[in-house]
C-alpha positions in Angstrom: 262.8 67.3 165.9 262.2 71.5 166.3 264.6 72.0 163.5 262.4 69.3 161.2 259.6 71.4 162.3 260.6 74.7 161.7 261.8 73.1 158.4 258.2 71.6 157.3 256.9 75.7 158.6 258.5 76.7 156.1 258.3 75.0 153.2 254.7 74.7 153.6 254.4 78.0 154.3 256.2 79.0 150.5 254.1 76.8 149.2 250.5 78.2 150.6 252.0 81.9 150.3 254.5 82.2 147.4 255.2 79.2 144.7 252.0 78.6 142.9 251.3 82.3 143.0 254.7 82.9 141.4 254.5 80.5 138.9 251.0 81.3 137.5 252.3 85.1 137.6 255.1 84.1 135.1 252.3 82.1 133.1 249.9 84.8 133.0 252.2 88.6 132.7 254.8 89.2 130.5 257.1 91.3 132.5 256.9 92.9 136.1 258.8 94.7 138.5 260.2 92.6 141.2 257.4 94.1 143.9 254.5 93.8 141.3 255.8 90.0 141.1 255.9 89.3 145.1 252.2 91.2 145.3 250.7 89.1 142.4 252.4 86.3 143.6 251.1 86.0 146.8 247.2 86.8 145.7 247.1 84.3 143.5 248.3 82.3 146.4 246.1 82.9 148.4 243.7 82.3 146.1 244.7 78.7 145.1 244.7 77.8 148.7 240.9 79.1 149.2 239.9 77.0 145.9 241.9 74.0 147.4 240.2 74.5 150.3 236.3 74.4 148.8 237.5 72.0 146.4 238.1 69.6 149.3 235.9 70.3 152.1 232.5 72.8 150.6 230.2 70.1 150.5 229.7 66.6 152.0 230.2 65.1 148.5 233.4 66.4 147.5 234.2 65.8 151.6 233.3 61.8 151.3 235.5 62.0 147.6 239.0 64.0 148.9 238.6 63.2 152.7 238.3 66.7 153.3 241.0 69.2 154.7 243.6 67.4 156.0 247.7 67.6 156.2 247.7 64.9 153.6 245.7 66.5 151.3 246.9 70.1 151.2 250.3 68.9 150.9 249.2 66.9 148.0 247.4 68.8 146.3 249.3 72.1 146.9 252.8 70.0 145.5 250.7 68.6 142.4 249.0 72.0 141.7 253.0 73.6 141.4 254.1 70.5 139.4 251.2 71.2 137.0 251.6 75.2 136.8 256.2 74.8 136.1 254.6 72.4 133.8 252.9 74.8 131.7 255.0 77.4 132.5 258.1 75.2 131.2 255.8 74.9 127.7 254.9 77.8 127.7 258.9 79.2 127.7 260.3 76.5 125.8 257.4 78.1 122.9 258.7 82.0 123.6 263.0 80.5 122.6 261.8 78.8 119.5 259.8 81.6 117.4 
């Protein structure tokens, strides 16, 4: 059970910190150092997770519509968020090989 917990630590905690950052880094900037890329990528991070956050819980009616901050919901959000940024990103490189 520790091990599946340090496991779900983690992953969620490359998916608050790192992921979405990353991948709306690679959207957004051509080319970057390595350490430019970690910085950015974290920010940006960090700021999904603080629009996720008053996206589900600022106000009583968009806390009666998303059921506010819970596990659930961050996990949810946070995966579908990623899907929808490698997504573009995918489109958006696929459009860069052919011209």
């Amino acid at each position: 059970m520790i091990i599946i917990d340090i496991l779900h630590a983690i992953i969620g905690l490359a998916f608050a910190l790192f992921i979405p950052g990353f991948l709306l880094t690679k959207i957004i900037f051509k080319e970057q150092e390595i350490l430019e890329k970690i910085a950015f990528s974290i920010a940006f991070s960090i700021g999904i997770d603080i629009f996720l956050g008053l996206f589900l819980g600022a106000n009583e009616t968009m806390f009666k519509l998303t059921g506010g901050i819970t596990e659930l919901n961050l996990w949810f959000y946070l995966i579908f968020i990623t899907l929808l940024l490698g997504v573009i990103l995918f489109i958006k490189e696929k459009k860069l090989l052919h011209k």
